[in-house]
C-alpha positions as CSV (number, residue, x, y, z in Angstrom):
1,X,190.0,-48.0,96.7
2,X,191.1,-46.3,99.8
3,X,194.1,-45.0,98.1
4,X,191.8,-43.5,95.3
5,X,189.2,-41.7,98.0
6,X,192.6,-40.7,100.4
7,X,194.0,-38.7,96.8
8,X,190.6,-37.4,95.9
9,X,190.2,-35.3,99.7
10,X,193.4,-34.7,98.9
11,X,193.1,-33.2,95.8
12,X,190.1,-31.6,97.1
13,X,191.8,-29.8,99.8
14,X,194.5,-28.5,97.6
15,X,191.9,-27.1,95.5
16,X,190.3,-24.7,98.3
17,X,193.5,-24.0,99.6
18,X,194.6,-22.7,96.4
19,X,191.1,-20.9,96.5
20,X,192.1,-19.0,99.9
21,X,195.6,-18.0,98.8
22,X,193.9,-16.6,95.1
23,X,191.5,-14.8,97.5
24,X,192.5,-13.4,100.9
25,X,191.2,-11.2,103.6
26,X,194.5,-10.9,105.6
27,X,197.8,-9.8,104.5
28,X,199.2,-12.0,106.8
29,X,198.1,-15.3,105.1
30,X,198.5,-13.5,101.7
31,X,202.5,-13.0,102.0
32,X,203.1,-17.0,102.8
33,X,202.0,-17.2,98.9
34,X,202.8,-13.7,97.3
35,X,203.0,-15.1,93.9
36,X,199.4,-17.0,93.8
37,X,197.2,-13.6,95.7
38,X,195.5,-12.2,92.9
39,X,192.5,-10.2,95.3
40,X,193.1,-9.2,99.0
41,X,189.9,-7.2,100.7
42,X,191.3,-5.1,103.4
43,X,188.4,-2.8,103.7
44,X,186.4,-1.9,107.3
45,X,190.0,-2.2,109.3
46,X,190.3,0.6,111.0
47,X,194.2,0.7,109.0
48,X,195.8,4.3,109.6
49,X,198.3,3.0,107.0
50,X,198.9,0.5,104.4
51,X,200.9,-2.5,105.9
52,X,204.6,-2.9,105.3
53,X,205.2,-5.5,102.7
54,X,202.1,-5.1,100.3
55,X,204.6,-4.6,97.2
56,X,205.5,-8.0,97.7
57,X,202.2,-9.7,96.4
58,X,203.6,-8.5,92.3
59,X,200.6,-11.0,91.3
60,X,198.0,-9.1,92.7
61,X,194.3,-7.8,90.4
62,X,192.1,-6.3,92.9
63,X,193.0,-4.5,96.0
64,X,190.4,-3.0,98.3
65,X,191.8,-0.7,100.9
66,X,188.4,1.4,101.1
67,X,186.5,2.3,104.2
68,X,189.8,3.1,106.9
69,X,191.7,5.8,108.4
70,X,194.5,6.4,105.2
71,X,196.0,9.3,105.0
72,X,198.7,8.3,103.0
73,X,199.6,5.8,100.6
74,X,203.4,4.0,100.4
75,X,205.6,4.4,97.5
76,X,205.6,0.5,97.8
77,X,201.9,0.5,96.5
78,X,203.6,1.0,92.6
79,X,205.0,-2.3,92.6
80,X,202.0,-4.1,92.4
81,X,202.6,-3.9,88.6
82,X,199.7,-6.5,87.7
83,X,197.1,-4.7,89.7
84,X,193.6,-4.1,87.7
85,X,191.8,-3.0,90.3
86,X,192.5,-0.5,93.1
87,X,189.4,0.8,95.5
88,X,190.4,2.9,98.2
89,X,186.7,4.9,99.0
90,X,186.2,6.5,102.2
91,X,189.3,7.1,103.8
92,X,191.4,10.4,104.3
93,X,193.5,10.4,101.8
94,X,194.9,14.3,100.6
95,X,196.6,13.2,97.0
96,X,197.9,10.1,95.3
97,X,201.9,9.2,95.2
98,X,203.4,9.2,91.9
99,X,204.6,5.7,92.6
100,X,200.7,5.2,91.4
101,X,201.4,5.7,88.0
102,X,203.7,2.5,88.0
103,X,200.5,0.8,87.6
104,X,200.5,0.1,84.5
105,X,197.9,-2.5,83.9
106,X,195.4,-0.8,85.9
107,X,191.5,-0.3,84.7
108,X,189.9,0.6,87.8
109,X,190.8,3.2,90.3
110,X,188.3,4.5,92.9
111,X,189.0,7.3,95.2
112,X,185.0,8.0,96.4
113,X,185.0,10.3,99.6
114,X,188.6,11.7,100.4
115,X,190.1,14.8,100.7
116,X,192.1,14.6,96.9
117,X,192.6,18.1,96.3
118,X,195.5,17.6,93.4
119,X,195.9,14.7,91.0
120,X,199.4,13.1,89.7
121,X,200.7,15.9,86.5
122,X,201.6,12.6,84.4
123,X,198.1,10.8,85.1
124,X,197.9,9.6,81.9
125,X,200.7,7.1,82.2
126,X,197.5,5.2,83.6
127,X,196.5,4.6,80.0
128,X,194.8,1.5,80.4
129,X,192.5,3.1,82.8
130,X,188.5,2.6,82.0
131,X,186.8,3.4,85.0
132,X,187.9,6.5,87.9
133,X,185.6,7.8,90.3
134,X,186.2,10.8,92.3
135,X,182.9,11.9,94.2
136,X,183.0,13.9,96.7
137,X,186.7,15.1,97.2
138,X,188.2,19.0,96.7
139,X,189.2,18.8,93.1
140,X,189.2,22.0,91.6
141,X,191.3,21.7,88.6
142,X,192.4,18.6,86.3
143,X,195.9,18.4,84.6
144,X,196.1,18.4,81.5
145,X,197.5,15.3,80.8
146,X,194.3,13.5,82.2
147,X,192.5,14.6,78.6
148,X,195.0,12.0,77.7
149,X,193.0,8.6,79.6
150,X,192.1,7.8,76.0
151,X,190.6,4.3,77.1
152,X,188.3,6.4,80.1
153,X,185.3,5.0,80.0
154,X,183.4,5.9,83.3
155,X,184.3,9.2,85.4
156,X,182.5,10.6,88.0
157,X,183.7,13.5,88.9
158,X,180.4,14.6,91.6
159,X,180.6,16.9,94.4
160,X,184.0,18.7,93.8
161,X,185.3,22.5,93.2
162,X,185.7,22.1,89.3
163,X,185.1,25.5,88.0
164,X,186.0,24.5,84.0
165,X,186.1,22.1,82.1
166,X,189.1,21.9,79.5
167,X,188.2,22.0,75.5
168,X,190.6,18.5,75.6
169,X,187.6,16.7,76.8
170,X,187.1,15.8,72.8
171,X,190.0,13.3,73.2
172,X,187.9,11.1,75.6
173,X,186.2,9.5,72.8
174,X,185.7,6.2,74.4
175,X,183.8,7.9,77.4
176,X,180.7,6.4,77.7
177,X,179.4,7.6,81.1
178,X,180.1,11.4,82.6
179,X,178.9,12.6,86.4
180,X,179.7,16.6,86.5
181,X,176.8,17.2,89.1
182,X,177.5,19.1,92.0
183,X,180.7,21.5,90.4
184,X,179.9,24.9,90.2
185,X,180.1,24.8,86.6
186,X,179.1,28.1,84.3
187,X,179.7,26.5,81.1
188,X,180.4,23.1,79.6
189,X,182.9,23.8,76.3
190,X,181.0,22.8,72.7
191,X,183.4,20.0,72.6
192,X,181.3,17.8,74.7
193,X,179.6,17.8,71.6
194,X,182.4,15.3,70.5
195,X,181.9,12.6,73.0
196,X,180.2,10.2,70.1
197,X,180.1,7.5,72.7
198,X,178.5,8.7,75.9
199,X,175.8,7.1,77.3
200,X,174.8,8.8,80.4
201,X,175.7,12.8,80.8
202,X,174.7,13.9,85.1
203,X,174.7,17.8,85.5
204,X,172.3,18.3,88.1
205,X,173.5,21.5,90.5
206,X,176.0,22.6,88.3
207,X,175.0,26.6,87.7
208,X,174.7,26.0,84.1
209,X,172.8,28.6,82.4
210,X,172.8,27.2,79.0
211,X,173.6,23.8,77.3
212,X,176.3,23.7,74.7
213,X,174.3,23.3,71.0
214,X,176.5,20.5,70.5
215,X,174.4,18.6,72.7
216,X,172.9,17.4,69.7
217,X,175.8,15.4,68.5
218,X,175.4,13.1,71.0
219,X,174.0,10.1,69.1
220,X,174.5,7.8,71.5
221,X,173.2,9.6,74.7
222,X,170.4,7.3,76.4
223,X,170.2,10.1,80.2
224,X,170.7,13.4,80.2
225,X,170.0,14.9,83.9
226,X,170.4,19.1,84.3
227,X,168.3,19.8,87.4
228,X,168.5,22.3,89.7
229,X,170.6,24.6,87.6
230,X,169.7,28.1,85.7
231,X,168.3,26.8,82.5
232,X,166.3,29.5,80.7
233,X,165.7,27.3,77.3
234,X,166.5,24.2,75.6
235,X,168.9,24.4,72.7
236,X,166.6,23.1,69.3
237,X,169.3,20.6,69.2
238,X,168.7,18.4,71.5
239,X,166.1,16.9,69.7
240,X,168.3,15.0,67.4
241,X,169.1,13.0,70.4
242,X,166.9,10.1,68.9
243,X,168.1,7.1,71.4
244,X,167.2,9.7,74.3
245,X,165.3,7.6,77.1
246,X,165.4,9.6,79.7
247,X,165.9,13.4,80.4
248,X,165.7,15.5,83.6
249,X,165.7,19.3,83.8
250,X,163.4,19.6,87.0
251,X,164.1,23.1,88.8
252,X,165.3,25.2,86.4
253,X,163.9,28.4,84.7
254,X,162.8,27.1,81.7
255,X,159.8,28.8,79.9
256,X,159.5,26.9,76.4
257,X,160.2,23.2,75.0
258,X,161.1,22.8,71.2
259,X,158.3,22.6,69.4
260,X,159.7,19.1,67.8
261,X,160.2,17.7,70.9
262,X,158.2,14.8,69.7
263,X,160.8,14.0,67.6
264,X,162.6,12.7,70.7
265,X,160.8,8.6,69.6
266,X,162.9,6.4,72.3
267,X,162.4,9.3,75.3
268,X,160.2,7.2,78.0
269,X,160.8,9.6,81.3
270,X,160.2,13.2,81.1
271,X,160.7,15.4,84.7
272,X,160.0,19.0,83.4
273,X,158.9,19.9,87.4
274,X,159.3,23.2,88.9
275,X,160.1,25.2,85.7
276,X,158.3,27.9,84.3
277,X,156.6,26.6,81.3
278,X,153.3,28.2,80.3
279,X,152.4,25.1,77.7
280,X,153.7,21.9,76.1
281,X,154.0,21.7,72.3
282,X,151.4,19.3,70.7
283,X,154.5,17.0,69.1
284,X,154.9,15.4,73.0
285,X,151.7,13.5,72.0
286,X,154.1,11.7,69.3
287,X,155.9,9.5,72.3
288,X,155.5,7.1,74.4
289,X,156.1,8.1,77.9
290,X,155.9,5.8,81.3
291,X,156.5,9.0,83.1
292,X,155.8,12.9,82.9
293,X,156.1,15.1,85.5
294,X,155.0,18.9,84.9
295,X,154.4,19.5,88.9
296,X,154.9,23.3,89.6
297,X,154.6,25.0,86.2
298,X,152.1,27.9,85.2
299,X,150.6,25.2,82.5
300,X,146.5,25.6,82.5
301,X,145.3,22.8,79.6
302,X,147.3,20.6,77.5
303,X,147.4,19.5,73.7
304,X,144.4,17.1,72.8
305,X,147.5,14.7,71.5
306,X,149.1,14.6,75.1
307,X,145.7,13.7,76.8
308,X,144.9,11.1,74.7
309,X,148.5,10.0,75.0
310,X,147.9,7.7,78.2
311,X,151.2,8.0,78.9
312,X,151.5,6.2,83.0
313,X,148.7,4.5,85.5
314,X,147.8,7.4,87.3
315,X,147.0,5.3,89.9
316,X,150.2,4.3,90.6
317,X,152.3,7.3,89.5
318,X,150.8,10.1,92.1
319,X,153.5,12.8,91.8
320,X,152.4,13.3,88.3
321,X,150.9,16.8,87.7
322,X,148.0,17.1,85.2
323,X,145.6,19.6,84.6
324,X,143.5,16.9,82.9
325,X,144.1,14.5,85.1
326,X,140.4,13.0,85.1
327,X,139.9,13.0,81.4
328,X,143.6,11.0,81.0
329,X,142.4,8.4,83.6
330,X,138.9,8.0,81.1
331,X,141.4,7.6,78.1
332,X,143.3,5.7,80.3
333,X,140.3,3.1,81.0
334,X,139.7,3.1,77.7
335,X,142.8,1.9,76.5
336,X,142.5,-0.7,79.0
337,X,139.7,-2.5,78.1
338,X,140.7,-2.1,74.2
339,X,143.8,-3.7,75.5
340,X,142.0,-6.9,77.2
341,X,139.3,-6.8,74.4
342,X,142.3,-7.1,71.6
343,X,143.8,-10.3,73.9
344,X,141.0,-11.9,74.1
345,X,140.3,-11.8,70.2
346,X,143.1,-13.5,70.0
347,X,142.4,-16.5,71.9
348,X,142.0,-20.3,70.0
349,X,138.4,-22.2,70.3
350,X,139.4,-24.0,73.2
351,X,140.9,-21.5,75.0
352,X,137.5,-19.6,74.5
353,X,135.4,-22.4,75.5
354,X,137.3,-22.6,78.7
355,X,137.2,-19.3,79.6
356,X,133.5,-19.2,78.8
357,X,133.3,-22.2,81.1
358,X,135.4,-20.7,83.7
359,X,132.6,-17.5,83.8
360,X,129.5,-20.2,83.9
361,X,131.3,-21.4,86.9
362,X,131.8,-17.8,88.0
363,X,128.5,-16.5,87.4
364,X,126.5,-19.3,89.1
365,X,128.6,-19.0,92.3
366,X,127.7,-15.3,92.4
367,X,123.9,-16.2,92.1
368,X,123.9,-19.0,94.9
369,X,125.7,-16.3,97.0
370,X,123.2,-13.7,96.3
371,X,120.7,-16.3,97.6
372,X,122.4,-17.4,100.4
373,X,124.5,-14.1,101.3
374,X,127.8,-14.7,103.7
375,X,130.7,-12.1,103.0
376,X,133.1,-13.6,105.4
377,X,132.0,-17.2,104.7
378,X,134.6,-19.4,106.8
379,X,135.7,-16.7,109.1
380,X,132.3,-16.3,110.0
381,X,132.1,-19.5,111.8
382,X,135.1,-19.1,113.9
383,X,133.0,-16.6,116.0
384,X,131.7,-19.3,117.6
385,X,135.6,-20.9,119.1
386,X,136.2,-17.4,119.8
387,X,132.7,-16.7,121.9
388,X,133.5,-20.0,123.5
389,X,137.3,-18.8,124.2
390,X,136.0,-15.7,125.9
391,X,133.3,-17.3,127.9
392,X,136.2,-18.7,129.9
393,X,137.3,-15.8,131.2
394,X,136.6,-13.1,133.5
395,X,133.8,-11.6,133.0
396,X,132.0,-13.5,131.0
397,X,132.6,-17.0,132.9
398,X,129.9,-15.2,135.4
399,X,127.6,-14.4,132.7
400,X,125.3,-17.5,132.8
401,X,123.1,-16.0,129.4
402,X,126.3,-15.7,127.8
403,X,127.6,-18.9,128.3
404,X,124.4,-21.1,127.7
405,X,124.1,-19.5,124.3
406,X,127.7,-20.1,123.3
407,X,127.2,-23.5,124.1
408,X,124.1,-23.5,122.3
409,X,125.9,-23.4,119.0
410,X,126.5,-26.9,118.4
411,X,127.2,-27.0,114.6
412,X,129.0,-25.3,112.0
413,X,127.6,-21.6,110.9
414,X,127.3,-21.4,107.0
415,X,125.4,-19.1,104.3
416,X,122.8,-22.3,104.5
417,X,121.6,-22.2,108.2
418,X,122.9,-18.7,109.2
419,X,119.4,-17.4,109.9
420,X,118.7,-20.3,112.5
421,X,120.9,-18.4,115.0
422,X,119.5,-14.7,114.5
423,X,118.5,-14.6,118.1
424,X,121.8,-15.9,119.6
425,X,123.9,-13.7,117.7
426,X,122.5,-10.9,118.2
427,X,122.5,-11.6,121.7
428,X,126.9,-12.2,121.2
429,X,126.9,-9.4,118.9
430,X,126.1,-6.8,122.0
431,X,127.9,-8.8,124.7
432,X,131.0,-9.6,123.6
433,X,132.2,-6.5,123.8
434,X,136.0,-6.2,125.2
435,X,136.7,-4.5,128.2
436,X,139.2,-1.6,127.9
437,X,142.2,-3.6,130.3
438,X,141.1,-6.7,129.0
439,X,144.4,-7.8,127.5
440,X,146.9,-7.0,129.8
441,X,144.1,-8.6,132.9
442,X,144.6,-12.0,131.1
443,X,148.3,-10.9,129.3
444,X,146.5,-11.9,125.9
445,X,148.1,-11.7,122.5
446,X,147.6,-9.0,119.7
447,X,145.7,-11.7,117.7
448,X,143.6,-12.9,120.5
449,X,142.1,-9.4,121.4
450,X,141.8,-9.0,117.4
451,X,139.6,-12.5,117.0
452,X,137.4,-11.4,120.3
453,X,136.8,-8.1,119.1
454,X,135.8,-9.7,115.8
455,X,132.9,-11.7,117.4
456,X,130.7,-8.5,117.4
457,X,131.3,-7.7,113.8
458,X,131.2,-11.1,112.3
459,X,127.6,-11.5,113.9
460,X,126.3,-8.2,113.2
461,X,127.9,-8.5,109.5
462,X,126.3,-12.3,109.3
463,X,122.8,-10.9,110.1
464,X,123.1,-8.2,107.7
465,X,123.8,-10.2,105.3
466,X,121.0,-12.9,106.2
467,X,118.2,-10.1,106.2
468,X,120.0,-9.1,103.2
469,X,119.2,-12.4,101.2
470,X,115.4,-12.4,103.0
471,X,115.0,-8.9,101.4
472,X,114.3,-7.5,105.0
473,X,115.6,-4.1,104.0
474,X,115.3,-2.1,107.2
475,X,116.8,-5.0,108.8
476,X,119.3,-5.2,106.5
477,X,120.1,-1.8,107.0
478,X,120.3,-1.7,110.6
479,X,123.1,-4.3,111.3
480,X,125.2,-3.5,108.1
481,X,125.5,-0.4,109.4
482,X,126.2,-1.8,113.2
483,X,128.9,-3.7,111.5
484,X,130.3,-0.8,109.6
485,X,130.2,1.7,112.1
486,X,129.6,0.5,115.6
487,X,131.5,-3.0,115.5
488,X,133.8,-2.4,112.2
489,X,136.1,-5.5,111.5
490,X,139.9,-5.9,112.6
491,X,143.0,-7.0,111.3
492,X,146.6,-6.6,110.9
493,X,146.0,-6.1,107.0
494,X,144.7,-3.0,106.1
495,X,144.0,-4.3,102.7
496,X,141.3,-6.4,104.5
497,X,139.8,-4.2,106.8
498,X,139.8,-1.5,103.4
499,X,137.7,-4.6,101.8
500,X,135.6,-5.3,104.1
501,X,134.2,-1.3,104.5
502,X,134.0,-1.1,100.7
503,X,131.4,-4.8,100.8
504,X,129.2,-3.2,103.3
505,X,128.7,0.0,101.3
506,X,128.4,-1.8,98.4
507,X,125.6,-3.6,100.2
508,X,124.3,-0.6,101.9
509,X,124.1,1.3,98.6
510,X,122.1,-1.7,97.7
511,X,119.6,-1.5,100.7
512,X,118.9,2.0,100.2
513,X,118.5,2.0,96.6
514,X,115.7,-0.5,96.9
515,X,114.1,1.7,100.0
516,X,114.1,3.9,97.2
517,X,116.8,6.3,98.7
518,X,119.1,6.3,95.8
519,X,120.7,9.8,97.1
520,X,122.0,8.3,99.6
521,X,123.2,4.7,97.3
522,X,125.1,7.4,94.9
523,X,126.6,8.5,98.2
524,X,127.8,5.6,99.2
525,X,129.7,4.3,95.7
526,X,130.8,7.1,95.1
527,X,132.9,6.8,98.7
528,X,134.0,3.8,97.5
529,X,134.6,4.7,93.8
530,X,137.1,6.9,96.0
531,X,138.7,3.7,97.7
532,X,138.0,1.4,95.3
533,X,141.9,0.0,94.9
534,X,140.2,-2.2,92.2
535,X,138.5,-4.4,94.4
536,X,135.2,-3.4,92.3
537,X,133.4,-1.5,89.2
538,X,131.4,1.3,91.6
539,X,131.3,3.2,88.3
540,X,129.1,0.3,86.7
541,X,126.9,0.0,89.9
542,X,126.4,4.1,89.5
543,X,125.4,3.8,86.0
544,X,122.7,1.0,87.1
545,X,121.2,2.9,89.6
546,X,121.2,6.0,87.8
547,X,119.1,4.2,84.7
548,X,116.0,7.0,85.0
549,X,118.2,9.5,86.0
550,X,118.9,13.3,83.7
551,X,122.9,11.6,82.8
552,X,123.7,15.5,82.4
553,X,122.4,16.5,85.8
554,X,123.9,13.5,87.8
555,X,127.5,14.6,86.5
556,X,126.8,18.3,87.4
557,X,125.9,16.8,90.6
558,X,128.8,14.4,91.5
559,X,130.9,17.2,90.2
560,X,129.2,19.5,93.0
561,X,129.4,16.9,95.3
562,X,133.3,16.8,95.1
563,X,133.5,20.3,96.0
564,X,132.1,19.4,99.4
565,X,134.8,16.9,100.7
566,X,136.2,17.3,104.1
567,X,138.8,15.5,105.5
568,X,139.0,15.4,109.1
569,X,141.9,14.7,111.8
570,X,140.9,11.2,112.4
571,X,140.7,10.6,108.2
572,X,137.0,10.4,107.8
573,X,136.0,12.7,105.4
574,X,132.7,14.2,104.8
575,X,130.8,14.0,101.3
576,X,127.4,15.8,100.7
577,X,125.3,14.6,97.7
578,X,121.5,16.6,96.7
579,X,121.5,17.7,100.1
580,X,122.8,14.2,101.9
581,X,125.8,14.2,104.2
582,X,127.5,11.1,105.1
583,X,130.3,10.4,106.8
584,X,132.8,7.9,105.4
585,X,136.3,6.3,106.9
586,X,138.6,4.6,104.9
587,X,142.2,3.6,105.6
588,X,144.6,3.0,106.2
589,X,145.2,4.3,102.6
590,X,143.4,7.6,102.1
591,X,143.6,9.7,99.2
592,X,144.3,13.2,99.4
593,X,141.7,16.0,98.3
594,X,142.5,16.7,94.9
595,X,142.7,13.2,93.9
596,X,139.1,12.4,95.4
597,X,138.1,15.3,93.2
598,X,139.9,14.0,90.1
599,X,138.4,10.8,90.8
600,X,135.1,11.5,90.9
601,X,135.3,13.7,88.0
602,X,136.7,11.0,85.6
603,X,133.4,8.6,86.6
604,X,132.0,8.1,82.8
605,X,128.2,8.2,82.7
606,X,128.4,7.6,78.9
């Protein structure tokens, strides 16, 4: 038995010892083995020069020499006969030793920030090569013979001084992805036409003024990106393109689009920003788009059939330009509910009886909360360890008032007996406010000045919400506004504080509708229609309250209303409705100008 364990750690430690000398970060330990090194990572040395002796590891596949000081590489480097894999990014390097093209097995070559001005005359004796990347060196012309890498499948040639490229580029039939962007490029040659395999085609800041026709022949092409060039039109032909997914002429001087630009079916991005288009055919209706930007164009409406397209959330795709913005986001709601509508016809029996359960459920905890009202539930009843926390120290442990009615609260606060302590906490809500040097006097915590300053809101919030649930309306009114404005709620997540403004309004908007002071309600959900983030249907609540109302006349008004938003420094932002002005703060997520206007103009009163 010992024998048996003693040859397994054995063969256990041969195993990873074999591992290290297969895969090596020294060259060191790598030339005690030369014939069993297959990778060796010398990147991030600080090497002015390869190491004397690398030609000896003959069984090496990968080499990574990137990120050093090279300037040079030694003739020695073309005896690695069975290298694959060659990265030597980031370093100094001027050109590339003709010893290089010894390499005959190689499929990978990266030369990624150097100083390459020239490349080997006989490059294509590297005809095994599939991928070579050349970003950001001084290229300015090819040789010839590199139109003769016939297994090239990947080159990125970005950020160099190639002026032309060479009609031979048809030979590169296996080429599936090409980076030209940043050449000053006048002109690609119509053979590019002939690349039946490429993929992806990159020509952003090239100085093209016009795309070969050919373009079209590109069955295969899935990204096309031409930004920031000279583009006056798009050839017709590109439309043929029909696995197209994505295509990017942004900042260019384009004033039309095919007119069967619908014919594009798989195209799901579309950046047409910064152009000068004046409309968009109807046939862009035909797709599917996630994405379509139109941002700085002289466009004024769009087709019917791109509206109704629905084509992104606008929610979460702001950058997207739309003159009819407001009526997409109706269309988009729309298709929304459709969406949820279809889904749930398609539900079994049972699964229908549960859900219908699930809402009972639902439904009869929203009535016993209407009845016995406590927004912050739980949290409310940590006021009173907080108010007992702080009546420890200085100075409320002199405040005799204020620590006989801490003490006072001897039992839980819930939505059931919250009205039994009306007296004491209003009495906390106006004394426990913090002094300004308060936590550096007692060195306190972040979170501990947070849950003190909290005591003030959670009482004035718990009595607004227990006058609330008596149907004491002026009361009501009164502390929910304390808590919104006077003593507004912390905490590290915005997402809550954002939740707990939109609750009070909500409630407030209730208060004053039944004061009959529904101007000021409509003010109120429509700030929070604004801010909504989906935490509520305002838009339902408007409709309610606006059951008597002329439907035409409230949307004329709302409309009107939008036109008198101001934002201010601080970000509250001003909103005057029939005459009512109210001040409003949300955050920390506000929404900009136009989209409160867009927003309040796609409110549906239907």
């Amino acid at each position: 038995m010992i024998k048996k364990v003693a040859f397994i750690i054995l063969f256990l430690f041969s195993l990873e010892n074999i591992s290290a000398q297969q895969n090596s970060n020294s060259l060191d330990l790598a030339l005690k083995n030369p014939t069993k090194v297959e990778y060796l990572n010398l990147s991030t040395k600080n090497l002015t020069e390869v190491p004397r002796g690398i030609g000896a590891l003959t069984h090496l596949k990968t080499l990574d020499l990137s990120n050093n000081q090279l300037t040079t590489l030694p003739e020695g480097i073309g005896q690695l006969i069975h290298l694959e894999k060659l990265i030597l990014n980031k370093n100094n390097l001027t050109h590339i030793p003709e010893s290089i093209l010894n390499l005959k097995e190689l499929k990978d070559l990266r030369l990624d920030k150097n100083q390459i001005s020239t490349l080997p005359k006989k490059i294509d004796k590297l005809a095994k090569l599939e991928k070579l990347t050349l970003r950001d060196n001084q290229l300015s012309v090819l040789p010839k013979s590199f139109y003769n890498l016939l297994n090239l499948k990947e080159l990125d040639l970005t950020s160099n001084t190639i002026t032309q490229i060479s009609n031979d580029i048809s030979k590169l039939q296996g080429l599936k992805v090409l980076q030209l962007q940043l050449n000053p490029l006048k002109e690609l040659p119509e053979e590019v036409g002939n690349l039946a395999s490429l993929e992806t085609l990159w020509l952003n800041k090239t100085e093209l003024s016009t795309l070969p026709l050919s373009i079209g022949n590109l069955s295969n092409l899935k990204d096309l990106s031409a930004g920031y060039n000279n583009l006056k039109n798009i050839p017709t032909t590109l439309t043929a393109l029909h696995n197209l997914e994505s295509l990017s002429l942004e900042k260019n001087l384009i004033t039309s689009l095919p007119a069967d630009i619908g014919n594009l079916t798989k195209l799901k991005r579309l950046n047409l920003n910064t152009n000068k288009l004046t409309s968009i055919p109807a046939s862009l209706g035909n797709l599917k788009l996630s994405a379509l930007y139109l941002k700085g164009n002289d466009i004024t409406e769009l087709p019917e059939a791109v509206i109704t397209m629905g084509c992104y959330d606008v929610e979460k795709d702001p950058q997207v330009y739309y003159p009819s913005r407001a009526e997409l986001m109706i269309k988009d709601q729309e298709r929304l509910k459709a969406k949820r509508a279809k889904k749930a016809a398609k539900r079994s029996l049972e699964e229908k009886q549960e859900y219908a359960e699930l809402e009972r459920i639902r439904l009869e905890k929203l009535k016993e909360r209407e009845c016995f009202r406590l927004y912050h539930d739980v949290v409310t009843d940590a006021l009173r360890m907080h108010a007992y926390e702080l009546s420890q120290l200085a100075p409320f442990v002199s405040n005799a008032k204020y620590t006989a009615v801490v003490h006072s609260l001897d039992q839980r606060i819930d939505r059931y007996n919250v009205s039994e302590y009306i007296t004491s906490l209003n009495y906390l809500m106006y004394l426990s406010e913090i002094p300004a040097d308060f936590k550096m006097q007692h060195s306190l915590s972040n979170t501990e000045i947070i849950n003190f300053k909290n005591i003030s809101h959670l009482a004035a919030h718990a009595l607004g919400d227990a006058y609330l649930s008596a149907n004491n309306y002026p009361k009501a009114l009164e502390y929910l506004e304390l808590a919104l404005v006077d003593f507004p709620y912390h905490s590290f997540s915005g997402t809550t504080v954002n939740k707990d403004r939109l609750r009070i309004r909500t409630d407030l908007a209730k208060v004053y509708s039944s004061l009959n002071t529904k101007n000021v309600a409509f003010l109120y959900l429509l700030a929070n229609t604004i801010n909504s983030s989906g935490y509520g249907n305002y838009e339902k609540l408007i409709k309610e309250y606006a059951a008597l109302e002329d439907k035409k006349q409230l949307k004329e008004d709302i409309a009107a209303a939008a036109e008198t938003i101001k934002i201010h420094d601080d970000g509250s932002y001003d909103i005057i409705f029939r005459g009512n002005t109210q001040t409003f703060f949300d955050g920390p997520y506000r929404s900009s100008l136009s989209d409160m206007k867009i927003i309040l103009a796609a409110i549906s009163l239907e």
